[in-house]
MIDOSE-1310 file (N, C-alpha, C; in nm, 2 decimals, decimal comma, always signed):
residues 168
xxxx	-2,41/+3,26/+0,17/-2,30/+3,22/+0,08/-2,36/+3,14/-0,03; -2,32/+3,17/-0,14/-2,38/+3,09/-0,26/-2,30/+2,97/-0,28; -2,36/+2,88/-0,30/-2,29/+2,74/-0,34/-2,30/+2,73/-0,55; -2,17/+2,70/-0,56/-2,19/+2,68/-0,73/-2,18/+2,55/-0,72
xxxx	-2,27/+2,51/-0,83/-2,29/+2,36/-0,92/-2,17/+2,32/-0,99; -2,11/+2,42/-1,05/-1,98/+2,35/-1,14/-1,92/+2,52/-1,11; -1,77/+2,47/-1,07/-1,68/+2,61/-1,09/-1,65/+2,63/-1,14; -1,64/+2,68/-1,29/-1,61/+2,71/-1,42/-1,45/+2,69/-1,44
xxxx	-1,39/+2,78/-1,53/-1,32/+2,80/-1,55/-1,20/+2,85/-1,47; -1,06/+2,85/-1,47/-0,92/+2,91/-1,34/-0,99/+3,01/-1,35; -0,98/+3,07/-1,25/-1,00/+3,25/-1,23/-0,86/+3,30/-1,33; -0,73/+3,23/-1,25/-0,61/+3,32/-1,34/-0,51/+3,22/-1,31
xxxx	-0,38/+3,24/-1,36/-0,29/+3,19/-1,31/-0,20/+3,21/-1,17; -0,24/+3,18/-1,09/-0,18/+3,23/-0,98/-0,03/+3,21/-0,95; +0,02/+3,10/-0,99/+0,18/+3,06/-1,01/+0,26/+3,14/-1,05; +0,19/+3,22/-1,15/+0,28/+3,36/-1,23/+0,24/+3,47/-1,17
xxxx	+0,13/+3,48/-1,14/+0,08/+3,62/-1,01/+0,16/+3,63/-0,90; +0,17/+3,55/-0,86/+0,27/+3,52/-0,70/+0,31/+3,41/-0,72; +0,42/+3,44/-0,82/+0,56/+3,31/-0,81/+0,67/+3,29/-0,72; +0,67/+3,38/-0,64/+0,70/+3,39/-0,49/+0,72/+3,34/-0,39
xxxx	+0,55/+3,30/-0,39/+0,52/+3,25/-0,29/+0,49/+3,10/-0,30; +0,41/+3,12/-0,45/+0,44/+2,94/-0,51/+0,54/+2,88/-0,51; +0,67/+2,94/-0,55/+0,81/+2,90/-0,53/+0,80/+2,88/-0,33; +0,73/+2,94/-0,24/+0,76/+2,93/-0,12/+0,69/+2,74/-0,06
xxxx	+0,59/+2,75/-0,15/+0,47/+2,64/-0,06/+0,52/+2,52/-0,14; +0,64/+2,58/-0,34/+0,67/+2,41/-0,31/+0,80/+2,36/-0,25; +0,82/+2,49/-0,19/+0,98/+2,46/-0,08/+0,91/+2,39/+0,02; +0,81/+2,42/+0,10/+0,74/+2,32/+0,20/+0,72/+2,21/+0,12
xxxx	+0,66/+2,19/+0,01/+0,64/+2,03/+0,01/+0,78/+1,97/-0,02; +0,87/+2,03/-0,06/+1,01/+1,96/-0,06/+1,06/+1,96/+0,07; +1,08/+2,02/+0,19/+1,06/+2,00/+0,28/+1,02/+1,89/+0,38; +0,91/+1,90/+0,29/+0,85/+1,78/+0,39/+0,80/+1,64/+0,33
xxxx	+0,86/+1,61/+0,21/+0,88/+1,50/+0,13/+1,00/+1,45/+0,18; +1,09/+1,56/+0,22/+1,28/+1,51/+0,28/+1,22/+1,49/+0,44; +1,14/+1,50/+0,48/+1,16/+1,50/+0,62/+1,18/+1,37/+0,69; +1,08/+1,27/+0,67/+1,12/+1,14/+0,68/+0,96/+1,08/+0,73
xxxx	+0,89/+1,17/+0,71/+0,76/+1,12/+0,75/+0,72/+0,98/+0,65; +0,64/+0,91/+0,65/+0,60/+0,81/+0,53/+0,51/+0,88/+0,41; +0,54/+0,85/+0,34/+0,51/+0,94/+0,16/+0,36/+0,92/+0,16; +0,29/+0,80/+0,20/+0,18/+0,73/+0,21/+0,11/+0,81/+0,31
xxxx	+0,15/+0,82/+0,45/+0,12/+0,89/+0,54/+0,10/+1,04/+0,50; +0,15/+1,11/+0,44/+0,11/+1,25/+0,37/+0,07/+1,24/+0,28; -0,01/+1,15/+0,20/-0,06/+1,16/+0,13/-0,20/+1,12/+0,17; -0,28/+1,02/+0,24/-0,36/+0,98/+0,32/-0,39/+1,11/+0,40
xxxx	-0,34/+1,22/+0,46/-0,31/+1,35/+0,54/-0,39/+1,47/+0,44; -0,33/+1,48/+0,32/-0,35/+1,57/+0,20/-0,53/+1,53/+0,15; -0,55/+1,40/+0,17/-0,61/+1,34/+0,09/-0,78/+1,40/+0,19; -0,72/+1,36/+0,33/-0,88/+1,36/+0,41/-0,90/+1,51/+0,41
xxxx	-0,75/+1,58/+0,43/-0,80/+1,75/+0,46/-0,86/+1,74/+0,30; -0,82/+1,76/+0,18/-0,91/+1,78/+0,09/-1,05/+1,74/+0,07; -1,08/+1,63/+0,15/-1,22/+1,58/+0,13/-1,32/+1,69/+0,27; -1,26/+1,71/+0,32/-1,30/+1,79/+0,44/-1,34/+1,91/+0,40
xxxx	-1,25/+1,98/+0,31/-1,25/+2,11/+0,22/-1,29/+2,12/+0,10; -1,37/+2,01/+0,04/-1,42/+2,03/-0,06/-1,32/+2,05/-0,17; -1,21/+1,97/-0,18/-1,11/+2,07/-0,32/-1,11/+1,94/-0,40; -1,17/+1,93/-0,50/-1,19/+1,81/-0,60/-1,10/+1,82/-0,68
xxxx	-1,00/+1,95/-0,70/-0,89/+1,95/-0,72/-0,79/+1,83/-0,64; -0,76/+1,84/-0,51/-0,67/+1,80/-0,45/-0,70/+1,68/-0,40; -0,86/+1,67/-0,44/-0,83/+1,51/-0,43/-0,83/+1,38/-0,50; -0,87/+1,47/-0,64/-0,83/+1,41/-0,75/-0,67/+1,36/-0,73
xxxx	-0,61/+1,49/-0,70/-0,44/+1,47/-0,71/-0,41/+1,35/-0,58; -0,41/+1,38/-0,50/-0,37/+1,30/-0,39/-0,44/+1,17/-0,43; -0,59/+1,07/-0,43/-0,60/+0,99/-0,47/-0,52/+0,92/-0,59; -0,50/+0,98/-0,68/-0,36/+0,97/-0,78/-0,25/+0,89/-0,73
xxxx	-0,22/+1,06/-0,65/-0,07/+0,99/-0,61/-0,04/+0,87/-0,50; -0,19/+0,84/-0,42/-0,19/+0,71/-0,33/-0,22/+0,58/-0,43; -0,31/+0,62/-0,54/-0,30/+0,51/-0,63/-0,14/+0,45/-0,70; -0,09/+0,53/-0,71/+0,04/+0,56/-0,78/+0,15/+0,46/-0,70
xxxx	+0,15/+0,50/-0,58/+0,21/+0,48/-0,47/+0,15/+0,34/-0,44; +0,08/+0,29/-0,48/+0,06/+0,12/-0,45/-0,09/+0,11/-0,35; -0,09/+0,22/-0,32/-0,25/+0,22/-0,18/-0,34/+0,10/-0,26; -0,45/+0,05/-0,19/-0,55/+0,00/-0,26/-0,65/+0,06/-0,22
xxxx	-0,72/+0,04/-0,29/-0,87/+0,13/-0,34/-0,97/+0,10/-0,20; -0,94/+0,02/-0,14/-1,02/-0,04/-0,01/-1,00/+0,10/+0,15; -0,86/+0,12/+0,12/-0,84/+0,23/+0,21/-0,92/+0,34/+0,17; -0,87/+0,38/+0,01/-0,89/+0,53/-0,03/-1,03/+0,49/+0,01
xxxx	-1,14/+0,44/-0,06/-1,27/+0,45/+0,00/-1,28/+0,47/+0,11; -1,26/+0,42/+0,20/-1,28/+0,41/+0,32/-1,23/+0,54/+0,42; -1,18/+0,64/+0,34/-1,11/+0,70/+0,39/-1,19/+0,78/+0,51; -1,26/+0,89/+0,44/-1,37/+0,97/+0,47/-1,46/+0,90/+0,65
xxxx	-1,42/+0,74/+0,62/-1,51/+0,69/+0,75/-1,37/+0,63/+0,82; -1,27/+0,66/+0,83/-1,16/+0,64/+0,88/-1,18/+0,56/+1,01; -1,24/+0,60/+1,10/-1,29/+0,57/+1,27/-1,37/+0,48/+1,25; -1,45/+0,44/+1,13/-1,51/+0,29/+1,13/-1,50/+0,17/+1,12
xxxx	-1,36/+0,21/+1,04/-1,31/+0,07/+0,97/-1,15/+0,00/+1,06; -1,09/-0,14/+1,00/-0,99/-0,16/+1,08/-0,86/-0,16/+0,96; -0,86/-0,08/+0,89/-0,78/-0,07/+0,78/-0,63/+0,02/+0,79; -0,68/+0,10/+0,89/-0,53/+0,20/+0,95/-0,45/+0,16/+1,05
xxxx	-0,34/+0,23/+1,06/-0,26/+0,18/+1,17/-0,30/+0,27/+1,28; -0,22/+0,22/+1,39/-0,25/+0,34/+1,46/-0,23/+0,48/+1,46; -0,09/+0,44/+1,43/+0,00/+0,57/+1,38/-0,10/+0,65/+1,28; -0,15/+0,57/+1,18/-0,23/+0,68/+1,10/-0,36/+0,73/+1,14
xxxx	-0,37/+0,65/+1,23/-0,50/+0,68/+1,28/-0,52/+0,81/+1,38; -0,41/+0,81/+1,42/-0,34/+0,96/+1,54/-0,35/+1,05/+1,44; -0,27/+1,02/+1,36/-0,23/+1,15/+1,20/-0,39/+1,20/+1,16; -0,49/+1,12/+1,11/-0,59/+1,17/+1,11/-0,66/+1,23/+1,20
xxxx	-0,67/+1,17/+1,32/-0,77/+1,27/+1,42/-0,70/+1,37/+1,43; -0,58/+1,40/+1,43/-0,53/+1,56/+1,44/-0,51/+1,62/+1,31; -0,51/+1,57/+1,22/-0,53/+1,64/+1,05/-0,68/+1,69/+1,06; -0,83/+1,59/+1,15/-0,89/+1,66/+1,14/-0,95/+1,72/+1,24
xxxx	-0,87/+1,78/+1,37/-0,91/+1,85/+1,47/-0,80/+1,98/+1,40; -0,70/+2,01/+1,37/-0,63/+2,11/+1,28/-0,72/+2,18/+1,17; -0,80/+2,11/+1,07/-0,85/+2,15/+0,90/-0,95/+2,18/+0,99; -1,04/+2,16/+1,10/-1,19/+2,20/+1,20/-1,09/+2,29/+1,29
xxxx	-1,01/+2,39/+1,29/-1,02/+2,39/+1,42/-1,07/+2,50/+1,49; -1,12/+2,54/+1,41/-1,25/+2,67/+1,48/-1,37/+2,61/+1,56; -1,40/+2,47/+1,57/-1,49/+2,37/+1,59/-1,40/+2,32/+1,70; -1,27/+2,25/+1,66/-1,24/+2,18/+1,79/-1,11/+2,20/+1,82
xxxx	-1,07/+2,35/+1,84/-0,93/+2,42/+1,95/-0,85/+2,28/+1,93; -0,78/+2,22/+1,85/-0,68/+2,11/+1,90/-0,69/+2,09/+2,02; -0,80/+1,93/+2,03/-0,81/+1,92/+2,22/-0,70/+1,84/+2,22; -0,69/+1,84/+2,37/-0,58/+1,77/+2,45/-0,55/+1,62/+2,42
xxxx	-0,66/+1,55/+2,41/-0,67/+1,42/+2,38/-0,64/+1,36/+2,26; -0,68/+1,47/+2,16/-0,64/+1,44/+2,03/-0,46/+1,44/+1,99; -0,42/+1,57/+2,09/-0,31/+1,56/+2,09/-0,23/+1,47/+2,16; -0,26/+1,41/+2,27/-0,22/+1,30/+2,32/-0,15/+1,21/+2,26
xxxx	-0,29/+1,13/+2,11/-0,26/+1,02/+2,11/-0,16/+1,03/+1,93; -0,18/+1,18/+1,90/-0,04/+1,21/+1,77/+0,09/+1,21/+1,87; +0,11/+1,27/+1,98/+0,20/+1,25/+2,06/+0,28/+1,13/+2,13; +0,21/+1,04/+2,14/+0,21/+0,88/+2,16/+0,25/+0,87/+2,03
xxxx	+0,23/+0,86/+1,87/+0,25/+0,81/+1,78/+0,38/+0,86/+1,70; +0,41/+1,01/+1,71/+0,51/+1,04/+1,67/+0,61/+1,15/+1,75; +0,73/+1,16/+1,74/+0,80/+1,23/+1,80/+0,77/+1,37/+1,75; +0,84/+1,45/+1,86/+0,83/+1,60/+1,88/+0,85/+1,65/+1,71
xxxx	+0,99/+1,62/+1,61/+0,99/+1,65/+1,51/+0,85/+1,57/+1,36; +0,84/+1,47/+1,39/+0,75/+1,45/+1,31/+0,58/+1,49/+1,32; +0,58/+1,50/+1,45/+0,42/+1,60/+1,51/+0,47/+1,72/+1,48; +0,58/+1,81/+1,42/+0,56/+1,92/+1,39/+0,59/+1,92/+1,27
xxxx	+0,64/+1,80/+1,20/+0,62/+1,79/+1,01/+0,49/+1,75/+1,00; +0,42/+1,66/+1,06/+0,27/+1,66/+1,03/+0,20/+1,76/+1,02; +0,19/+1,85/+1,13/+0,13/+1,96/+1,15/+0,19/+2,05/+1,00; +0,27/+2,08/+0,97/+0,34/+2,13/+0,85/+0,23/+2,12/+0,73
xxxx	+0,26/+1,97/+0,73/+0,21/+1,91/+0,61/+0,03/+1,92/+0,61; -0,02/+1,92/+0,73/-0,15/+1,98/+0,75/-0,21/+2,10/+0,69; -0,10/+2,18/+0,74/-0,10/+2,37/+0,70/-0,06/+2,37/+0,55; -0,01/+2,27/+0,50/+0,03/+2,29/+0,38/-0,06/+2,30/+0,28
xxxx	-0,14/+2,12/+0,30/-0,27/+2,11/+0,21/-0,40/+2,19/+0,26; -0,40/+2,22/+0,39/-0,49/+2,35/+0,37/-0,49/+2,46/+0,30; -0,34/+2,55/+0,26/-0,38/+2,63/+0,23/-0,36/+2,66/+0,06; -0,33/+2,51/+0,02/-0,30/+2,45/-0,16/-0,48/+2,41/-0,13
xxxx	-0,56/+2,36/-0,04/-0,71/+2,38/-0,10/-0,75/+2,50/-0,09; -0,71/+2,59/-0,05/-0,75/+2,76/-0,03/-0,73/+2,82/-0,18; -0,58/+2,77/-0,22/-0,58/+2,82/-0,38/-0,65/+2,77/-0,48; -0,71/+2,60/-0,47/-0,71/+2,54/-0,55/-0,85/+2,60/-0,57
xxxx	-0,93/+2,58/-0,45/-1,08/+2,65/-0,47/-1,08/+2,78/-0,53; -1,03/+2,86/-0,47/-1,05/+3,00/-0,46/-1,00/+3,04/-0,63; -0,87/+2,96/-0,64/-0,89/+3,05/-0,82/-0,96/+2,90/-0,95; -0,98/+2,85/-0,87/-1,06/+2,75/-0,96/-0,96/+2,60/-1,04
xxxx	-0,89/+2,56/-0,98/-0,73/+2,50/-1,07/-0,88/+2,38/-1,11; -0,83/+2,36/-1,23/-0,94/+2,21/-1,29/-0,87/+2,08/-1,25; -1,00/+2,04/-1,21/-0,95/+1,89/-1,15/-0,97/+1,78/-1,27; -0,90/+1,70/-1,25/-0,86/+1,58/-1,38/-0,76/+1,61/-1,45
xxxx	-0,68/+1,71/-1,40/-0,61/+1,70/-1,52/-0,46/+1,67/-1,48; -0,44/+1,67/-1,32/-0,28/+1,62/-1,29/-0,29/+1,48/-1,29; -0,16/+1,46/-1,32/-0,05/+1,33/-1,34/+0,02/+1,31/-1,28; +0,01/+1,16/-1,17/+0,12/+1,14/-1,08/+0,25/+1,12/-1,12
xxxx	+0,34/+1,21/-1,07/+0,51/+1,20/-1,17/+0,55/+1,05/-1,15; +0,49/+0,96/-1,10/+0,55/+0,81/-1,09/+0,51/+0,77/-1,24; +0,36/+0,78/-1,26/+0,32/+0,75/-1,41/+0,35/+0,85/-1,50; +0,39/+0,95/-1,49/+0,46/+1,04/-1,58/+0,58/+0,99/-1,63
xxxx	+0,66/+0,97/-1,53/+0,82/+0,93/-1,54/+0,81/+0,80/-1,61; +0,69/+0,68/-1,58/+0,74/+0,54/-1,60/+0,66/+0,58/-1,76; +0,54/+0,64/-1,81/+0,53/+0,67/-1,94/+0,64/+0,70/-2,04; +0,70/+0,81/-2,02/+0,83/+0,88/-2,07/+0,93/+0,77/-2,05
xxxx	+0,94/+0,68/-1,96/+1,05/+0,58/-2,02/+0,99/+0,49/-2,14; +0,87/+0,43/-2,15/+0,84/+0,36/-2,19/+0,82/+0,45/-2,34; +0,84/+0,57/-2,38/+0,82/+0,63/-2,51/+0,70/+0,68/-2,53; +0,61/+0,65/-2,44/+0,47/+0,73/-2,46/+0,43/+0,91/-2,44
């Protein structure tokens, strides 16, 4: 497999190619923004599957939107070493190990144990909004890589909206 140094340019627009189905994946994230999971918690979720998958797209965006959202910069670093530090809850700490026994799971069959302790943490409907929201940012890094979307250039609608009031 070749590895590239810089991914150039979009391949295309995919949004207008299959508006369809784009219209379908941002019904899931509406979805699962209404579900009741914590905003912070999918985003922390979004943020490690992208680091896992390589989409500098998506994690440009998601760092954004945890910045946005109030996170401090102490977590986001730390993200990637999650299991080392004491900066998570538990609950997010379940959310992770099964965000990343899910984004691996040709490596690790969602074991038992991992599912255990998301099971312990959240109810039957929120372990299957998680899971959701899992499959979601997997397969938004599958587009983001594959047709090339350029990273740096989204804007958390929190600072979008609070610019635009402010006249900017």
């Amino acid at each position: 497999m070749t590895k590239i140094a810089h991914p150039g340019p979009p391949r295309f627009h995919y949004a207008r190619a299959a508006a369809g189905g784009y219209q379908a994946m941002l019904a899931l994230e509406a979805f699962l923004h209404a579900s009741g999971l914590e905003a912070v918690l999918i985003h922390l979720v979004k943020l490690r599957v992208s680091q896992i998958n390589g989409c500098a797209f998506c994690i440009d965006m998601h760092w954004k939107d945890l910045r946005a959202a109030g996170e401090t910069e102490q977590r986001l670093y730390a993200l990637d070493a999650w299991r080392e530090t004491p900066f998570y809850s538990a609950r997010e700490r379940a959310a992770l190990a099964w965000t990343e026994a899910l984004t691996l799971v040709a490596q690790t069959h969602a074991p038992d144990d991992v599912f255990g302790e998301a099971r312990a943490q959240f109810s039957e409907k929120e372990l299957a909004d998680l899971t959701l929201a899992i499959v979601a940012i997997n397969g938004w890094n599958r587009i983001a890589i594959g047709f090339r979307s350029e990273p740096g250039t989204y804007q958390p609608a929190q600072r979008v909206r609070a610019a635009e009031r402010a006249g900017h």
